[in-house]
C-alpha positions as a printed Julia matrix, in Angstrom:
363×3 Matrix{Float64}:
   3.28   -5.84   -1.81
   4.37   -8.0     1.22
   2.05  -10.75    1.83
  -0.14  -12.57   -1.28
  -3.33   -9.86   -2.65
  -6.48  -11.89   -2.42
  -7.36  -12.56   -6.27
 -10.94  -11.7    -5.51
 -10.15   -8.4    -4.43
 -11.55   -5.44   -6.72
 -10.7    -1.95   -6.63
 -12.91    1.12   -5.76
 -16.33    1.08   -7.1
 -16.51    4.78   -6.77
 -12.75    5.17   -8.51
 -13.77    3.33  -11.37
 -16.81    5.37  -12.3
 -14.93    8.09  -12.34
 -12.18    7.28  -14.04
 -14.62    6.09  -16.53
 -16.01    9.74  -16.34
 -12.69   11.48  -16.42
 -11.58    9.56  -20.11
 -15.39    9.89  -21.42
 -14.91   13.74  -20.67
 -11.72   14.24  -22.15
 -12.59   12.4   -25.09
 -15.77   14.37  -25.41
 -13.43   17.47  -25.37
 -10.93   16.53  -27.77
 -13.73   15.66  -30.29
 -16.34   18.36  -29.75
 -19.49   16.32  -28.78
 -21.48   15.76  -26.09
 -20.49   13.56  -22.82
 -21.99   10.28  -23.03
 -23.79    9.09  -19.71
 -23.48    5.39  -21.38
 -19.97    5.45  -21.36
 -19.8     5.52  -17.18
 -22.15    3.69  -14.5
 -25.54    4.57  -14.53
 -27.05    8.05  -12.92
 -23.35    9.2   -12.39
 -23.38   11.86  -15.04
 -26.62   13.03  -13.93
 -25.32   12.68  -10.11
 -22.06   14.8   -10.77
 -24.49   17.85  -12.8
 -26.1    18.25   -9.82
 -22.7    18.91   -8.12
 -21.99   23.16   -9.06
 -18.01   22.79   -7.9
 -17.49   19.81   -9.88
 -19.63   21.31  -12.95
 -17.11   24.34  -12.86
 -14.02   22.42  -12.57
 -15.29   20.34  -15.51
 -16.15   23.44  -17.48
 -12.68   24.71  -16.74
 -10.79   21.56  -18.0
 -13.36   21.17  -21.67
 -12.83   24.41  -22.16
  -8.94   24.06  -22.19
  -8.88   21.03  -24.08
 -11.26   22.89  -26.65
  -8.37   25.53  -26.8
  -6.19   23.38  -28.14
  -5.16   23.11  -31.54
  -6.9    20.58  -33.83
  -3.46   18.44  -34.14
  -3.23   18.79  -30.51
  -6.58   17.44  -29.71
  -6.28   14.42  -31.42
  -2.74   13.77  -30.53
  -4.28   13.94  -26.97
  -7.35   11.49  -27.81
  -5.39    9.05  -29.44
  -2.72    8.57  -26.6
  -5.58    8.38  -24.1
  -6.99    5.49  -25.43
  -3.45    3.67  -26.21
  -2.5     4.64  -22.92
  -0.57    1.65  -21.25
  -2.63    0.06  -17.83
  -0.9     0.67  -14.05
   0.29   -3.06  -14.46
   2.52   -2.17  -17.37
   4.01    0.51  -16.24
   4.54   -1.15  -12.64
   6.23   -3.99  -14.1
   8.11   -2.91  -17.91
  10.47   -0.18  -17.63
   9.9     0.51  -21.43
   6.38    1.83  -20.99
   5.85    5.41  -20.6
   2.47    7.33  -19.78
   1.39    9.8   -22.28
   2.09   13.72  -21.36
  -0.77   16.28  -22.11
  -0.02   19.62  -23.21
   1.58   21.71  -20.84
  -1.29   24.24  -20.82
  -3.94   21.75  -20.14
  -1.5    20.45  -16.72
  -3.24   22.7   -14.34
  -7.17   22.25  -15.21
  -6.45   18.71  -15.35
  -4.58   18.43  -12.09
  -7.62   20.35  -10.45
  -9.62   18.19  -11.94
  -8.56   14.65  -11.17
  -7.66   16.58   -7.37
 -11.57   17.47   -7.2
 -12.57   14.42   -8.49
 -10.35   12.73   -5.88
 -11.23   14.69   -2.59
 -14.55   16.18   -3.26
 -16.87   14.29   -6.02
 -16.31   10.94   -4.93
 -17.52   11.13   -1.35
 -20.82   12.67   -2.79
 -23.43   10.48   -1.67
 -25.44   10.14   -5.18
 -22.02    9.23   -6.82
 -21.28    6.97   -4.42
 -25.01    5.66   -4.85
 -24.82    4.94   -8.46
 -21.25    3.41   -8.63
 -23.02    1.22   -5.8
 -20.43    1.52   -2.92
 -18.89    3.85   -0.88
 -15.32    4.74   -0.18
 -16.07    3.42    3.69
 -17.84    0.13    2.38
 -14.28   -0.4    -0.01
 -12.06    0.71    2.77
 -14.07   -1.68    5.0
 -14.63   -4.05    2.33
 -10.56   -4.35    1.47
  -9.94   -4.26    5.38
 -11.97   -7.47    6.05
 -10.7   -10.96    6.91
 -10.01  -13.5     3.96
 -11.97  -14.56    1.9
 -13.83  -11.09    1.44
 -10.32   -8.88    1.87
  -6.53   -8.56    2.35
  -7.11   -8.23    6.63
  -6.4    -4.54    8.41
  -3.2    -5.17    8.52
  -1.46   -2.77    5.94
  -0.53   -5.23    3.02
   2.45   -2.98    1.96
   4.79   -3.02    4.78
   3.12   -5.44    7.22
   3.68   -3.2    10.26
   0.74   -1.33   10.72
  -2.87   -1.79   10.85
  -5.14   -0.28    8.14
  -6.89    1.49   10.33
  -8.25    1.57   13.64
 -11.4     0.03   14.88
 -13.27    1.47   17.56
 -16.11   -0.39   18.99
 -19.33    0.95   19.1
 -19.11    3.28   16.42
 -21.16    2.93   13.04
 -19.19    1.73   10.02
 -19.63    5.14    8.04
 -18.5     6.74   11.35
 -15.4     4.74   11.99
 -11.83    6.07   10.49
 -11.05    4.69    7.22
  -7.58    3.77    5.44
  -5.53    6.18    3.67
  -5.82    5.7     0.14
  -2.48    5.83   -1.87
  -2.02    7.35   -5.41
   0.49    4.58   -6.09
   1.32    6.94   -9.3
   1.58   10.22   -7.79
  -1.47   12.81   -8.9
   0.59   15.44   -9.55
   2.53   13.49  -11.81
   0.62   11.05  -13.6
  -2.69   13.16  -13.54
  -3.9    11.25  -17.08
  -4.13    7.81  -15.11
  -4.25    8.84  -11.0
  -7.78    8.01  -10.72
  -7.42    4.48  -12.42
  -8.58    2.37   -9.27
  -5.75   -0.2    -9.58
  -4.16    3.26   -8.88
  -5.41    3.41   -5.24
  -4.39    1.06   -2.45
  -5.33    1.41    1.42
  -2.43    1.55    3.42
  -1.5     2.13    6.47
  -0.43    6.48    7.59
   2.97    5.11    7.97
   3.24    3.79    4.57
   1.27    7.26    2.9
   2.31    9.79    5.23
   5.6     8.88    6.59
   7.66    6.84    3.99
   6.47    7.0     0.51
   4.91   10.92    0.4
   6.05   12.07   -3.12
   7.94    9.47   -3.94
   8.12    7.99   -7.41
   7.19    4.23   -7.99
   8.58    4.33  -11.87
  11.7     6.5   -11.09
  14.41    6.72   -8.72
  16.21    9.83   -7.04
  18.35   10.08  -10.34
  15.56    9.94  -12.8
  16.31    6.69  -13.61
  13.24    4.2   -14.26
  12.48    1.18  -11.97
  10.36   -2.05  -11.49
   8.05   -2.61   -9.08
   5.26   -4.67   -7.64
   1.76   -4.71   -8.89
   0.46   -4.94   -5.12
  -2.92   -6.47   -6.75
  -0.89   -9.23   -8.61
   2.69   -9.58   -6.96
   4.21   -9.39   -3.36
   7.68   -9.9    -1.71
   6.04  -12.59    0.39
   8.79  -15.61   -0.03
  11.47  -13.32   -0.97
  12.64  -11.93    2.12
  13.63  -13.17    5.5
  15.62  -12.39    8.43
  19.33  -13.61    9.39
  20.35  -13.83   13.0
  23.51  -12.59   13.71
  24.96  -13.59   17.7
  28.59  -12.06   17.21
  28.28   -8.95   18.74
  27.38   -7.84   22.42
  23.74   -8.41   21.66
  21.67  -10.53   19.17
  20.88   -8.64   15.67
  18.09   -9.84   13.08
  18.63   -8.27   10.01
  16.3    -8.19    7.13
  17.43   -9.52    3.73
  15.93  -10.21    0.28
  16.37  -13.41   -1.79
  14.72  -12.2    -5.24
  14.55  -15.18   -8.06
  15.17  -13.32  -10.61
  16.56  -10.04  -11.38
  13.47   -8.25  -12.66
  12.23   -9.42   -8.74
  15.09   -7.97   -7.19
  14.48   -4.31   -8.94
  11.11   -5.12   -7.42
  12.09   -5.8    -4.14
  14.4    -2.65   -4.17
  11.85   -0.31   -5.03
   9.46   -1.53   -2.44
  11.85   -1.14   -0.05
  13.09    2.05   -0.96
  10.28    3.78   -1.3
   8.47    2.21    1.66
  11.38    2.14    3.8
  10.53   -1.77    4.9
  13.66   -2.91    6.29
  14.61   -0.03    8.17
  11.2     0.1     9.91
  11.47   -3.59   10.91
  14.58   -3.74   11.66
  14.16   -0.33   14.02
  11.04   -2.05   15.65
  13.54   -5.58   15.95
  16.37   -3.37   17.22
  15.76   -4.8    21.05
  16.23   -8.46   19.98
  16.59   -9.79   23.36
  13.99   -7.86   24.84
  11.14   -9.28   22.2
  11.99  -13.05   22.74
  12.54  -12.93   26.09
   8.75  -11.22   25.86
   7.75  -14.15   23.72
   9.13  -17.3    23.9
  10.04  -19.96   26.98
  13.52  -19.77   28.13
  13.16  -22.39   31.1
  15.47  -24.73   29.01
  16.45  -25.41   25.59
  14.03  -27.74   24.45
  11.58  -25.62   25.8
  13.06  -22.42   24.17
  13.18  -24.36   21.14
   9.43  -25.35   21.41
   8.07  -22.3    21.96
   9.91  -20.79   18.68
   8.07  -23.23   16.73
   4.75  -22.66   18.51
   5.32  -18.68   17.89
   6.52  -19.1    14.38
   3.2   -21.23   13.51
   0.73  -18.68   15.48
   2.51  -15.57   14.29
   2.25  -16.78   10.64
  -1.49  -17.69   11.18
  -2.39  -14.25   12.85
   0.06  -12.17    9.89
  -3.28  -10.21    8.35
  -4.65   -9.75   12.12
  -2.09   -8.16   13.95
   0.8    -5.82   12.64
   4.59   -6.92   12.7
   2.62  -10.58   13.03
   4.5   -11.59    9.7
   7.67  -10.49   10.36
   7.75  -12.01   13.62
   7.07  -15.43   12.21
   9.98  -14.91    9.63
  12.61  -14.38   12.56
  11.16  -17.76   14.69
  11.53  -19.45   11.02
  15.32  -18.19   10.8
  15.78  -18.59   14.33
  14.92  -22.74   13.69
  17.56  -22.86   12.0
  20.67  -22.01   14.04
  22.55  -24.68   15.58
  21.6   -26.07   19.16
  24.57  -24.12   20.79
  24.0   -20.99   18.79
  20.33  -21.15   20.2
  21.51  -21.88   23.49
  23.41  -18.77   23.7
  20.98  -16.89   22.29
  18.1   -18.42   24.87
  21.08  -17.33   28.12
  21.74  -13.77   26.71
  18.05  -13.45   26.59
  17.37  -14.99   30.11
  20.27  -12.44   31.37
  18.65   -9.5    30.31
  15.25  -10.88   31.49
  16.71  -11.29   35.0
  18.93   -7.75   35.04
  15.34   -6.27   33.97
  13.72   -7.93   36.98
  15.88   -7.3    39.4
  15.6    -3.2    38.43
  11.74   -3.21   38.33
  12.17   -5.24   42.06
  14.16   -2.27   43.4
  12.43   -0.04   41.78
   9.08   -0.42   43.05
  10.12   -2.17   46.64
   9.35   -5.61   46.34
């Protein structure tokens, strides 16, 4: 949602066969037949019968759709397969998602929950959708052209994950995979694997947690970014503001239209972007005196064009890598005396900080 998704990028192998398997199964129910293997990727049917937990949560949910009432049933197979895609309801605020009946909620919840955190790290299902949820994780987390980079594509602040050397891909810690459309509620299209998204634990665990993409705090319903189509990237930048005691950067948005800026808001809201930057830019001073050359003004003006231009190249490698480019970007554009004081206020606390780690340690 911040930077550009790679266009080659596809979604969860493993998610897709069985979200395949959760609509052939509930269409199977609603019409009193037989599951068709055909209808899913090859040997998955077979691979989740050999699987007793998942057999009795699936016996569970058929036999509470089978409980339903004829009109019911085929109310419930019919909206299924008009159902609108995660794209539609991301980005039109006049799609809705169908609602089963109220007494099928729970066996479906447990369901797509099993189906979620047990079935699909079973290694035949993973075997005959042909990839793992390590090889995605690892696959998404790779450097262009195969992925989107480690660093978390949401927010931009955070890797992925964390690599430790010498440790076996299937052994190293993977991403936390987001229910973009929470499970609980949106359980007819949570396993859809445009659905899913890495991110970062700040993003999943910290910021969004039950938060609702299509609907904000007042119920009322929202736009936001496809993250495999659409991104903020070009629509937000910093200002630099040199009034006060110390230097501010402040993050703002620039939408271009007003479907983007409902976009922009959502992100932001329920991702809590510009707060987190601008908490982790709070110590202006202290990160470009870190960064940049304040010998002189040309060279202080040098070395913001030499960060911007590395920081930009490096955003998917290292986190806050993209956000530190956008400040050097606004920062080339304040006046010579305006940088000036911002390159002695800078050079002032660099010295004051000197002189107390001198006296501090003796030397």
């Amino acid at each position: 949602m911040l930077l550009p998704p790679n266009p080659n990028l596809r979604p969860s192998a493993v998610f897709a066969g069985l979200y395949a398997l959760l609509q052939e199964v509930l269409r199977a129910s609603c019409a009193g037949r037989p599951v068709r293997d055909a209808a899913m990727p090859a040997g998955l049917w077979a691979a989740v019968q050999e699987n007793p937990p998942t057999v009795a949560v699936l016996a569970v949910f058929d036999a509470a759709v089978r409980a339903l009432s004829e009109d019911e049933r085929y109310e419930l197979w019919h909206s299924t397969r008009s159902a609108p895609t995660i794209r539609e309801l991301l980005g039109d605020s006049t799609t809705t998602i169908p609602t089963p009946p109220a007494q099928l909620l729970s066996p479906l919840k447990a369901l797509v929950i099993h189906l979620f955190d047990r079935t699909s790290k079973l290694v035949d299902v993973e075997a005959a959708c042909g990839e793992s949820l390590h090889d995605y994780c690892s696959r998404f987390a790779s450097a262009r052209p195969q992925g989107n980079g480690n660093v978390c594509n949401v927010c931009g602040t955070d890797v992925l994950t964390q690599i430790r050397p010498g440790v076996g891909r299937d052994e190293q810690w993977r991403a936390a995979i987001d229910h973009l459309l929470a499970e609980a509620t949106y359980p007819l299209i949570a396993l859809d694997p445009t659905n899913l998204l890495p991110v970062c634990y700040h993003c999943n665990s910290k910021a969004k947690l039950a938060k609702d993409l299509l609907h904000d705090k007042n119920g009322g319903r929202r736009l936001c970014f496809n993250p495999w189509t659409e991104c903020a990237h070009g629509h937000v930048n910093f200002t630099v503001n040199l009034t006060g005691l110390l230097p501010e950067a402040k993050v703002e948005f620039s939408p271009a239209n007003p479907s983007q800026g409902q976009k922009l808001n959502t992100w932001d809201a329920v991702y809590q972007v510009r707060s987190r930057v601008g908490g982790a830019f709070s110590s202006l001073a202290v990160i470009l005196a870190r960064d940049l050359d304040l010998d002189n003004l040309q060279q202080f003006q040098l070395s913001i064009v030499q960060r911007a231009q590395a920081c930009a190249s490096l955003a998917r490698s290292e986190p806050y890598n993209y956000w530190r480019s956008l400040l050097y970007q606004a920062m080339l554009g304040l006046p010579a005396l305006q940088l000036e004081q911002l390159r002695g206020t800078c050079q002032e606390g660099l010295n004051r900080a000197s002189g107390g780690f001198a006296a501090q340690f003796g030397i």
